[in-house]
DRENDO-1510 file (C-alpha; in Angstrom, 1 decimal, always signed):
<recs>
REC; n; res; u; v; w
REC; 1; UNK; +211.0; +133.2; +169.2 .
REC; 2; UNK; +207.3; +133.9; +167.4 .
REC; 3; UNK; +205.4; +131.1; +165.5 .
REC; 4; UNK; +206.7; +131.9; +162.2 .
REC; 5; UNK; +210.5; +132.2; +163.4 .
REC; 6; UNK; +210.1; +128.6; +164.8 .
REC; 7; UNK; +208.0; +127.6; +161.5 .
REC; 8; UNK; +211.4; +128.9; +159.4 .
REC; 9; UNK; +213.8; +126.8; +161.7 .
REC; 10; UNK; +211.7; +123.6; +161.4 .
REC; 11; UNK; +212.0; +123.6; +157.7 .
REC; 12; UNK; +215.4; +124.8; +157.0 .
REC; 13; UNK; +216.2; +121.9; +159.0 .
REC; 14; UNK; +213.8; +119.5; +156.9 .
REC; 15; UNK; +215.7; +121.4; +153.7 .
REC; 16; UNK; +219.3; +120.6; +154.9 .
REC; 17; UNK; +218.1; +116.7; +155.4 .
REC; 18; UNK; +216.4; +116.8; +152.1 .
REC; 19; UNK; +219.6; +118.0; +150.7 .
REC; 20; UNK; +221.8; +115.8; +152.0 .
REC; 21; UNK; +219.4; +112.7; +151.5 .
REC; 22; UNK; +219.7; +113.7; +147.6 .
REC; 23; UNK; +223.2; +114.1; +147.2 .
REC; 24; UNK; +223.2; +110.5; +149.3 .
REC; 25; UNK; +221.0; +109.1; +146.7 .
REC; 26; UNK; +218.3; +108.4; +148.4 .
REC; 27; UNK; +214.9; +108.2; +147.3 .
REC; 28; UNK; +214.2; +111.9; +147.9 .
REC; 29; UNK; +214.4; +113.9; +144.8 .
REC; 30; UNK; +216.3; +117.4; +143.9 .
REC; 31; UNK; +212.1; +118.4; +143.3 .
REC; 32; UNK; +211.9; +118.1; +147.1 .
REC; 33; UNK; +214.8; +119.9; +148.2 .
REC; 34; UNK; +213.7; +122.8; +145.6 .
REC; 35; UNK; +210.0; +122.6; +147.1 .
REC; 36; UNK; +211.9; +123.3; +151.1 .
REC; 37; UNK; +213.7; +126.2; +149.4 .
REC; 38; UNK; +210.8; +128.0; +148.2 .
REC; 39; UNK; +208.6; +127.4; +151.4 .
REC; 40; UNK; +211.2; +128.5; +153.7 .
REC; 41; UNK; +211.6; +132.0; +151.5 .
REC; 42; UNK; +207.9; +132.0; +151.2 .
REC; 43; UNK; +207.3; +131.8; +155.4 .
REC; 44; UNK; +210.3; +134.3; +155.5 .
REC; 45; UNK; +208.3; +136.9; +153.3 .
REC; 46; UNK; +204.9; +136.1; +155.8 .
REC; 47; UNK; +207.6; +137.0; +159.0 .
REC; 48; UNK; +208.5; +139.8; +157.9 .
REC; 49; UNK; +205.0; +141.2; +157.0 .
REC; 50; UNK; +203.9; +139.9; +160.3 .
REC; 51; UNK; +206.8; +142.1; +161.9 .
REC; 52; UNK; +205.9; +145.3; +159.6 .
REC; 53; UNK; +202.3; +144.7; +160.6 .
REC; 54; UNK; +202.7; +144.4; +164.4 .
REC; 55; UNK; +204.5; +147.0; +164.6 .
REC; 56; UNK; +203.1; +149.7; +162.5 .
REC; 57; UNK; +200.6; +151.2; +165.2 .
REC; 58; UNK; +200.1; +154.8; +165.5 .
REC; 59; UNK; +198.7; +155.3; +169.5 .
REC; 60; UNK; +196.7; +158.0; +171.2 .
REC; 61; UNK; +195.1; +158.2; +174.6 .
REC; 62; UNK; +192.6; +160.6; +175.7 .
REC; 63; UNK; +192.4; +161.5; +179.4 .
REC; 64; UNK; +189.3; +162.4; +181.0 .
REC; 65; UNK; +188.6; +165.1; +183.0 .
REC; 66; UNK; +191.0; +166.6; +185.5 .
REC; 67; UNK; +194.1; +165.8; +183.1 .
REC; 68; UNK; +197.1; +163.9; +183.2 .
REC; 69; UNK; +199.0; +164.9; +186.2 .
REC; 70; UNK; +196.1; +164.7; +188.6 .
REC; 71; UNK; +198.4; +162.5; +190.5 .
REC; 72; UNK; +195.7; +159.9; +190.4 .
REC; 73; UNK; +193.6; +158.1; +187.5 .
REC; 74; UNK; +194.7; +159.9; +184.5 .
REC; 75; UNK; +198.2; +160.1; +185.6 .
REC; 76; UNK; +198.2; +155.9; +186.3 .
REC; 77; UNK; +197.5; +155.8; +182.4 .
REC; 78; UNK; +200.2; +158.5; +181.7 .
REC; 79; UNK; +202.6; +156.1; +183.1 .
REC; 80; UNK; +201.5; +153.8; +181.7 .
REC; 81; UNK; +201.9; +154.6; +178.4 .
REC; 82; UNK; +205.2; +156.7; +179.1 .
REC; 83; UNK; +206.7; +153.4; +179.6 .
REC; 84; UNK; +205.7; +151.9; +176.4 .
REC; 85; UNK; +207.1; +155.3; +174.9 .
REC; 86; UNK; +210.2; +154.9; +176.9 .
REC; 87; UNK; +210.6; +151.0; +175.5 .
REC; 88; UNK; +209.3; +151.1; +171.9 .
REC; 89; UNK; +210.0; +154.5; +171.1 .
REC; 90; UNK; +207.0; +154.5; +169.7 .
REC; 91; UNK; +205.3; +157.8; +169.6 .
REC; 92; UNK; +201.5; +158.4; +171.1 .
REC; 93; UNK; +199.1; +161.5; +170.0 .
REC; 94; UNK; +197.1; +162.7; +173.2 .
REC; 95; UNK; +194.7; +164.8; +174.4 .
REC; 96; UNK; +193.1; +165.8; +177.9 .
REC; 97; UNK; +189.4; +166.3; +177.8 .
REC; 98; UNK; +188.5; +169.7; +179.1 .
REC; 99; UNK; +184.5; +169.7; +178.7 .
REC; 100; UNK; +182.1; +166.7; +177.9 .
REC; 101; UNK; +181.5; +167.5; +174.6 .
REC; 102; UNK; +185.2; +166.9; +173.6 .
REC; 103; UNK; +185.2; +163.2; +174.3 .
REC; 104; UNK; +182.9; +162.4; +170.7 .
REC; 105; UNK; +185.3; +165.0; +168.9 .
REC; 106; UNK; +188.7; +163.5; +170.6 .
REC; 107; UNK; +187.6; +160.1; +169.5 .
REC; 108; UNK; +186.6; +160.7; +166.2 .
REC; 109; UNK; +189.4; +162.7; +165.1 .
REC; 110; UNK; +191.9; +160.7; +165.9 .
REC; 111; UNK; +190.2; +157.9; +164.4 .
REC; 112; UNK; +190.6; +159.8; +161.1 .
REC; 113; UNK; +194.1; +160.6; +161.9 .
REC; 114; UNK; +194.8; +157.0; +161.7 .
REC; 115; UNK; +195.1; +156.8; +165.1 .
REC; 116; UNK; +195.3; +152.7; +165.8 .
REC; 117; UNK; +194.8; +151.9; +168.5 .
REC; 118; UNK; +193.1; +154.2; +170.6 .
REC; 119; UNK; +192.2; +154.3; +174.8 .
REC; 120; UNK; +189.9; +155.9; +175.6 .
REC; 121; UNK; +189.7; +156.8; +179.8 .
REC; 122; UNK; +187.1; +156.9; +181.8 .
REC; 123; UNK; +183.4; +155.5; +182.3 .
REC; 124; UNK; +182.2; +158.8; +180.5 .
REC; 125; UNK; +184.0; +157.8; +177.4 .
REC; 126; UNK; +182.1; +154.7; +177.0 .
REC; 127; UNK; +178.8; +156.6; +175.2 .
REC; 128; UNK; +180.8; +158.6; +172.4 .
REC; 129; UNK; +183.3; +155.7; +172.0 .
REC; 130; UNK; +180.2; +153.0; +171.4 .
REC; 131; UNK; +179.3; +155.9; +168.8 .
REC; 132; UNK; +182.5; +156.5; +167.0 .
REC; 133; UNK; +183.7; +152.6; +167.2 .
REC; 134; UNK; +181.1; +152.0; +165.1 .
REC; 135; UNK; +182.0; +154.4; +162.5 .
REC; 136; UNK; +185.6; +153.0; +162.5 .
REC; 137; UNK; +185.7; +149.4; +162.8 .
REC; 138; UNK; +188.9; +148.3; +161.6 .
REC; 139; UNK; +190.2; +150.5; +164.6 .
REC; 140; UNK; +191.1; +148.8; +168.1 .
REC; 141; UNK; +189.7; +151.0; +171.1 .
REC; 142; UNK; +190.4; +150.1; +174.5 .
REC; 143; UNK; +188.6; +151.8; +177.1 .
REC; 144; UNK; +189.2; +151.7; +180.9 .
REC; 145; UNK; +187.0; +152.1; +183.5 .
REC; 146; UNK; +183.8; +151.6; +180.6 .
REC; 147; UNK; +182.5; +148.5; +178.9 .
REC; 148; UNK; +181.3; +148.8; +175.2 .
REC; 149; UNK; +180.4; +146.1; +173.7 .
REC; 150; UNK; +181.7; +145.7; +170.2 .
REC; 151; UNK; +183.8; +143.7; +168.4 .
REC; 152; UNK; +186.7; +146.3; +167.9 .
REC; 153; UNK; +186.9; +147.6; +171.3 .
REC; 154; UNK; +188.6; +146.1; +174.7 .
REC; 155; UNK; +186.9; +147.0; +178.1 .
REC; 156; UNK; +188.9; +146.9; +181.3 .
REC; 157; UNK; +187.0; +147.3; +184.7 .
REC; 158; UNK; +188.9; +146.8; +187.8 .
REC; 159; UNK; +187.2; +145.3; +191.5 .
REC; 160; UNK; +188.2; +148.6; +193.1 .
REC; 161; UNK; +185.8; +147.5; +196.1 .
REC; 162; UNK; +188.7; +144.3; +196.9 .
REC; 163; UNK; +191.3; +146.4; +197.0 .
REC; 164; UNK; +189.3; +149.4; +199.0 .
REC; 165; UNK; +188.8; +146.6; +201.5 .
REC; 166; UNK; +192.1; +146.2; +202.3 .
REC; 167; UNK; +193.2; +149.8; +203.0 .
REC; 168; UNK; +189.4; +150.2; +204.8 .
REC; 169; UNK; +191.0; +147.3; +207.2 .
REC; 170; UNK; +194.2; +149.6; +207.5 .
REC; 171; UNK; +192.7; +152.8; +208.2 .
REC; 172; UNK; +190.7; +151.0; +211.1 .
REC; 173; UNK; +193.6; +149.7; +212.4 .
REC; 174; UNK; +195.4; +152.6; +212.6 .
REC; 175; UNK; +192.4; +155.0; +214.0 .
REC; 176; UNK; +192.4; +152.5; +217.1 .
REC; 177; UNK; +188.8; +152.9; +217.1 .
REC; 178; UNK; +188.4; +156.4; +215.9 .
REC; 179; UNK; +186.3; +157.7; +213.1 .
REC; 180; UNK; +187.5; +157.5; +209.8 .
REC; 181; UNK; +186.4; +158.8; +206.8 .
REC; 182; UNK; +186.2; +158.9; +202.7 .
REC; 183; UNK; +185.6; +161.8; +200.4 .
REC; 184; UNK; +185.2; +160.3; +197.1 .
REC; 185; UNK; +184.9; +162.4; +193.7 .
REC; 186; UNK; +181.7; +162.5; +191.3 .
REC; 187; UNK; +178.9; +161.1; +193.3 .
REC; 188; UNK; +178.5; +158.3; +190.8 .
REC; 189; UNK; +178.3; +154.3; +191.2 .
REC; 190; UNK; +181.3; +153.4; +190.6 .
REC; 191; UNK; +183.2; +155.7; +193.7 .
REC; 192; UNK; +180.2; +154.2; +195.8 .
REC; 193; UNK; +182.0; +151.0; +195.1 .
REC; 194; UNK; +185.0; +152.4; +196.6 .
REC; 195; UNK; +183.0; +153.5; +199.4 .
REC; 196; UNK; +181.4; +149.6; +200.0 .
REC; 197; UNK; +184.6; +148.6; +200.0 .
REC; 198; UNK; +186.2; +150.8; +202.2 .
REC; 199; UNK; +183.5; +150.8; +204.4 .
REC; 200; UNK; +183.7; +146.5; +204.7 .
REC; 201; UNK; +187.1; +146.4; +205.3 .
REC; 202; UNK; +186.7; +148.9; +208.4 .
REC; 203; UNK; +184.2; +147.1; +209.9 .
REC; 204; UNK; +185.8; +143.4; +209.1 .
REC; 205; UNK; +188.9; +144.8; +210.8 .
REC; 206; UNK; +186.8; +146.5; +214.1 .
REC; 207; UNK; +183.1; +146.1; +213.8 .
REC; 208; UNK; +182.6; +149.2; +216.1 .
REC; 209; UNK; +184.3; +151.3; +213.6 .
REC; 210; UNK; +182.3; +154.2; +212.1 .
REC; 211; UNK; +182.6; +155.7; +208.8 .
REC; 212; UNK; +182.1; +159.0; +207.4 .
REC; 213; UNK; +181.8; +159.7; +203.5 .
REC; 214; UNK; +181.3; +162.7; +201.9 .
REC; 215; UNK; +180.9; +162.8; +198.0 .
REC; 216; UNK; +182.7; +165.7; +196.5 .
REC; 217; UNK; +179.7; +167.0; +193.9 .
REC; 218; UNK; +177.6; +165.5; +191.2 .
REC; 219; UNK; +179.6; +166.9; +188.2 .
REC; 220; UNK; +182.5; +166.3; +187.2 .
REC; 221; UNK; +184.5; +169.6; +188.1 .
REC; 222; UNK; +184.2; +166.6; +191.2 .
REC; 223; UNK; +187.4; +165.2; +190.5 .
REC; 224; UNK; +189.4; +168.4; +189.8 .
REC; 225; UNK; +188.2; +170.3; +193.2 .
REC; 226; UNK; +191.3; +170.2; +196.1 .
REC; 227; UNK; +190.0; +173.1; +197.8 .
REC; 228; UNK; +186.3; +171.8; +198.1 .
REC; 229; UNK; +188.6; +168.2; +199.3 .
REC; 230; UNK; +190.5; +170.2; +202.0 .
REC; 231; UNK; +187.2; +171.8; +203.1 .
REC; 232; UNK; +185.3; +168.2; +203.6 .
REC; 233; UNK; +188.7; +166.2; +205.1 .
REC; 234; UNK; +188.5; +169.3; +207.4 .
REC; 235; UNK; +185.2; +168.9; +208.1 .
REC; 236; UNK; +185.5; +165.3; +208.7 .
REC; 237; UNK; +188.4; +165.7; +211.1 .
REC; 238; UNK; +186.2; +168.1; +213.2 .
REC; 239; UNK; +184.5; +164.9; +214.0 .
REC; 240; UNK; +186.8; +163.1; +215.1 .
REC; 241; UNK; +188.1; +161.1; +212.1 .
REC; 242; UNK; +191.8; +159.9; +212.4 .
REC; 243; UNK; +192.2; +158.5; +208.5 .
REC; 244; UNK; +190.3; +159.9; +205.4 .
REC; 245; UNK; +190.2; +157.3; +201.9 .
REC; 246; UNK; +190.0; +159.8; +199.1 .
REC; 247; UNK; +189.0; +158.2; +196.0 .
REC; 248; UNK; +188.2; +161.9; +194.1 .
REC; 249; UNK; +190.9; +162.2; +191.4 .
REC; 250; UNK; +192.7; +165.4; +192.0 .
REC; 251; UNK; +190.3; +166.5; +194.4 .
REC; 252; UNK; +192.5; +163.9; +196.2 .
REC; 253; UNK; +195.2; +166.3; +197.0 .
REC; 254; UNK; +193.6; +168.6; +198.8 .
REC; 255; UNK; +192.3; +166.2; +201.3 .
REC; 256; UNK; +195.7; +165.0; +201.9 .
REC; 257; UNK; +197.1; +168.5; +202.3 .
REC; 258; UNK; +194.4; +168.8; +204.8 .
REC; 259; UNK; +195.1; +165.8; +206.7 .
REC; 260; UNK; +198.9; +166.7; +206.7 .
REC; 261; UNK; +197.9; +170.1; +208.5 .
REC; 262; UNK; +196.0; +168.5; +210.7 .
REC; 263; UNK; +198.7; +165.9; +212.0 .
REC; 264; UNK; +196.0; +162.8; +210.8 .
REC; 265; UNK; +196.2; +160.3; +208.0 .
REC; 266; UNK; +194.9; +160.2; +204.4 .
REC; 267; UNK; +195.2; +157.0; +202.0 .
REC; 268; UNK; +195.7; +157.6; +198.4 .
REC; 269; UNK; +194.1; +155.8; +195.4 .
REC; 270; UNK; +194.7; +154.5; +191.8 .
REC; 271; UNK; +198.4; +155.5; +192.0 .
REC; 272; UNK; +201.2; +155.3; +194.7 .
REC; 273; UNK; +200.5; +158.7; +195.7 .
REC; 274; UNK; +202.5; +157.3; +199.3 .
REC; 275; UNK; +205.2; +159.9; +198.0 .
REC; 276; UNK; +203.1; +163.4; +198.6 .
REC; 277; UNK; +203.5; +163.5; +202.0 .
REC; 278; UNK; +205.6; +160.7; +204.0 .
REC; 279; UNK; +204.6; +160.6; +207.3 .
REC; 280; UNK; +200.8; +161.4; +206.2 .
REC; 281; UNK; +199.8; +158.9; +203.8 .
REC; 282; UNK; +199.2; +155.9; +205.3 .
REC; 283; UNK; +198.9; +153.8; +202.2 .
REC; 284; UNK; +197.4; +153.9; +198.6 .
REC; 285; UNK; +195.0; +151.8; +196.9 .
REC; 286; UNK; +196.7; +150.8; +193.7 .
REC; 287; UNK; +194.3; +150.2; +190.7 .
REC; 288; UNK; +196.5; +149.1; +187.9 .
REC; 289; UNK; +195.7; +151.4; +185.5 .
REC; 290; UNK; +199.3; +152.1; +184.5 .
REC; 291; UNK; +199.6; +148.2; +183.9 .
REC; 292; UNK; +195.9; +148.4; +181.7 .
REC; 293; UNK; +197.2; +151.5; +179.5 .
REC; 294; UNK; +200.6; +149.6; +178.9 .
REC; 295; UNK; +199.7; +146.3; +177.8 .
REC; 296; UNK; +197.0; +147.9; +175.2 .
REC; 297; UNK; +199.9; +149.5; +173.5 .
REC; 298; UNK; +202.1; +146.8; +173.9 .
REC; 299; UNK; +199.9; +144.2; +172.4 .
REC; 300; UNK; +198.8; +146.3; +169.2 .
REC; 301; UNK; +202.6; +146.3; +168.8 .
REC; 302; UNK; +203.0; +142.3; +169.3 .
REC; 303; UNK; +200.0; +141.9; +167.1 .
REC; 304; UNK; +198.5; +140.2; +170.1 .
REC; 305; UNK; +195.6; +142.8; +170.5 .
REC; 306; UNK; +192.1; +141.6; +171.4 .
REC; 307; UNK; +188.8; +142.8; +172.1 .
REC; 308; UNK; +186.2; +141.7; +175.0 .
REC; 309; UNK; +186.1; +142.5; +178.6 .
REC; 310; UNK; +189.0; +142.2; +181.5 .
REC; 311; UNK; +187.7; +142.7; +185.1 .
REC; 312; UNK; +191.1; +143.0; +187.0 .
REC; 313; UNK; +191.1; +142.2; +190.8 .
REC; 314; UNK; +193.0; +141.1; +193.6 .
REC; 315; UNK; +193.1; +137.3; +191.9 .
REC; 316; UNK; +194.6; +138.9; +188.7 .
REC; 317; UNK; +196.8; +141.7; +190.2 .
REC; 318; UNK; +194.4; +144.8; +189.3 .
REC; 319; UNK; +194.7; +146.4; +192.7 .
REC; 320; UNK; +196.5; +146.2; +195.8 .
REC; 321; UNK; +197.7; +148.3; +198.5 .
REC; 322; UNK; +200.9; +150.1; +198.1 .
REC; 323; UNK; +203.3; +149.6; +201.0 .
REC; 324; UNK; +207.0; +151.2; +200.1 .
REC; 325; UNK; +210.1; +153.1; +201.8 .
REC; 326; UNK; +207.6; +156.2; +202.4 .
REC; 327; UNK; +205.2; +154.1; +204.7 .
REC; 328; UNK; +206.9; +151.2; +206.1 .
REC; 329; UNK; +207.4; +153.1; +209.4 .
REC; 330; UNK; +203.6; +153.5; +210.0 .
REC; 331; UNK; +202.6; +150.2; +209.0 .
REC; 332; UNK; +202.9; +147.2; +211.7 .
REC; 333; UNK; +203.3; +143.4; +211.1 .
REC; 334; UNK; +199.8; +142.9; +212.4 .
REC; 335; UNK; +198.5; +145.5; +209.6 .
REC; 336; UNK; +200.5; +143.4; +207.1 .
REC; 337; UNK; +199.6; +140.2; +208.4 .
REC; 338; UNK; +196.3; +141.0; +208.4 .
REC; 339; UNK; +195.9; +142.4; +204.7 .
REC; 340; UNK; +198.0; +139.8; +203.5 .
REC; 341; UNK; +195.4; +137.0; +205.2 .
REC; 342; UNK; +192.3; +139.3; +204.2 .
REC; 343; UNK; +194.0; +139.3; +200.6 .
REC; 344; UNK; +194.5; +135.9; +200.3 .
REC; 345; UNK; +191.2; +134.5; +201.6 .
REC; 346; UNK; +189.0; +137.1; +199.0 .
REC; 347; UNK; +191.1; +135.7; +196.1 .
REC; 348; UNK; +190.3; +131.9; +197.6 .
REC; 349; UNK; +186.4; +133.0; +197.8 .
REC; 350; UNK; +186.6; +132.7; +201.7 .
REC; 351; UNK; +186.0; +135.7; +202.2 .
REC; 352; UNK; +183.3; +138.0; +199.9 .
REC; 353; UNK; +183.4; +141.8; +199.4 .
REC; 354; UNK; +180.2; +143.1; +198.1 .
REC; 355; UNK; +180.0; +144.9; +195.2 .
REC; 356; UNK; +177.8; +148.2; +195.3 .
REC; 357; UNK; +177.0; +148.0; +191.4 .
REC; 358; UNK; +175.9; +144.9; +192.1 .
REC; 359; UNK; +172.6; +146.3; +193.3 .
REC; 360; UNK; +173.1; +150.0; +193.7 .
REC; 361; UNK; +173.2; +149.5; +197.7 .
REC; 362; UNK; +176.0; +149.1; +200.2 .
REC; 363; UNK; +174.8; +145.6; +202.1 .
REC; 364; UNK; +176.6; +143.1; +203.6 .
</recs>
């Protein structure tokens, strides 16, 4: 029950006492009883405005580069608002950026559309949206992956170097100390966190380990490349690497192709991508995204929308490691034993994963 619904209860209640105190002749007059009357209509009247106003949102969500079904990034969003299409039934305008001038235009037009609220996805949206935020401030933007810092916009960064830990730990255990490896998209900060990450949790798992990375490119055609993926996994396994971490968007899928042809192991990211190729993918790292996308919709519905920042970790359920009927086989109960205690002791502040944006550099 919301606020006003209990505000409604509590005073029809006072009314029907204040009625039946008057017709007991009490001290209370029929002025009293009258006065109950006309608050409980008027708090009535403020419910359902509040209703029509919570739920009179018009959604859109532009995807970044590489589109909505790169099994990845883009398509944790897409699920993410796909459920809050499938519960609401509430409607959402779209559109997938093809070229880095369309991210200004996207946002801007559907501003003027009415579009309300809007998310915006990736850290490349976070220049044009500071921009056209601006121009519209009595619209809600949400942008993932960015930070903006205005008072009608909601930022929401994850601590994707906790959760690459975990699965860094994993694909050490499962090379048996063998290489392994990380092709990551855009050659950017924020995939170097991933790499950090990844390249911890190897090394806290067997410090002999050694890790090979390879960044994809330095544009972002970086996350839409799975032949250029399959040529570096390739590459990689050449060397002797037994598990590649592919944190490269759709690139991603070409480096899990590769390590299916090869008879080795790859480790999805950002969705459950465990389902491409049982047998292959040892594990995913999940970055709720899906959950980020959801509850921006949801709460413009519930009138329970607010801006600032969200950094979503292990602590707060922002990433994890996916572990399902597609990869129980391969993983052992010392694997999960040992995630779960790695898991447990970086949320307790035991145990401390450095983060690469930190200070631009992989130390530790």
């Amino acid at each position: 029950m919301g606020d006003w619904q209990s505000v409604i209860v509590s005073w029809k209640h006072a009314c029907k006492f204040t009625k039946l105190s008057y017709n007991n002749k009490l001290r209370l007059q029929k002025g009293n009883h009258m006065m109950c009357k006309r608050i409980v209509a008027a708090a009535a009247l403020l419910v359902g405005a509040s209703v029509v106003q919570a739920a009179d949102i018009s959604p859109a969500v532009i995807f970044d580069m590489g589109g909505k079904f790169d099994k990845s990034f883009n398509q944790g969003v897409y699920d993410g608002v796909e459920k809050f299409k499938s519960e609401s039934g509430i409607e959402y305008r779209e559109f997938e950026v093809t070229n880095e001038a369309q991210r200004e235009q996207a946002l801007r037009r559907m501003a003027q559309r009415g579009a309300n609220p809007i998310l915006s996805i990736g850290f490349a949206q976070a220049g044009p949206l500071e921009i056209v935020a601006k121009e519209f401030p009595d619209t809600s933007f949400t942008i993932i992956d960015g930070v903006v810092d205005l008072p009608n916009v909601r930022s929401v960064v994850f601590k994707e170097h906790e959760g690459s830990f975990l699965v860094g730990m994993l694909a050490a255990m499962a090379s048996e100390g063998d290489p392994v490896g990380f092709v990551g998209g855009m050659d950017i900060p924020l995939i170097r966190r991933f790499a950090c990450g990844f390249q911890q949790g190897a090394k806290h798992a067997d410090p002999t380990t050694t890790v090979i990375e390879n960044m994809t490119g330095t544009t972002p055609s970086a996350w839409n490349d799975p032949g250029r993926g399959s040529e570096l996994a390739k590459g990689q396994f050449d060397k002797g690497v037994e598990v590649i971490y592919a944190a490269a968007g759709g690139t991603g899928t070409g480096v899990y192709q590769a390590a299916k042809d090869s008879g080795k192991l790859a480790i999805g990211v950002d969705s459950n991508q465990n389902y491409l190729h049982p047998g292959t993918m040892l594990s995913s790292m999940l970055k709720r995204v899906d959950v980020a996308a959801y509850n921006t919709f949801a709460d413009a519905q519930n009138g329970t929308w607010t801006p600032g920042m969200e950094v979503l970790g292990l602590a707060e359920e922002g990433v994890g490691w996916a572990l399902d009927v597609h990869n129980e086989a391969m993983i052992t109960a010392e694997m999960k034993s040992a995630l779960e205690d790695a898991s447990a002791k970086i949320v307790a502040g035991d145990l401390k994963v450095h983060d690469y944006m930190s200070d631009n550099a992989c130390t530790y």
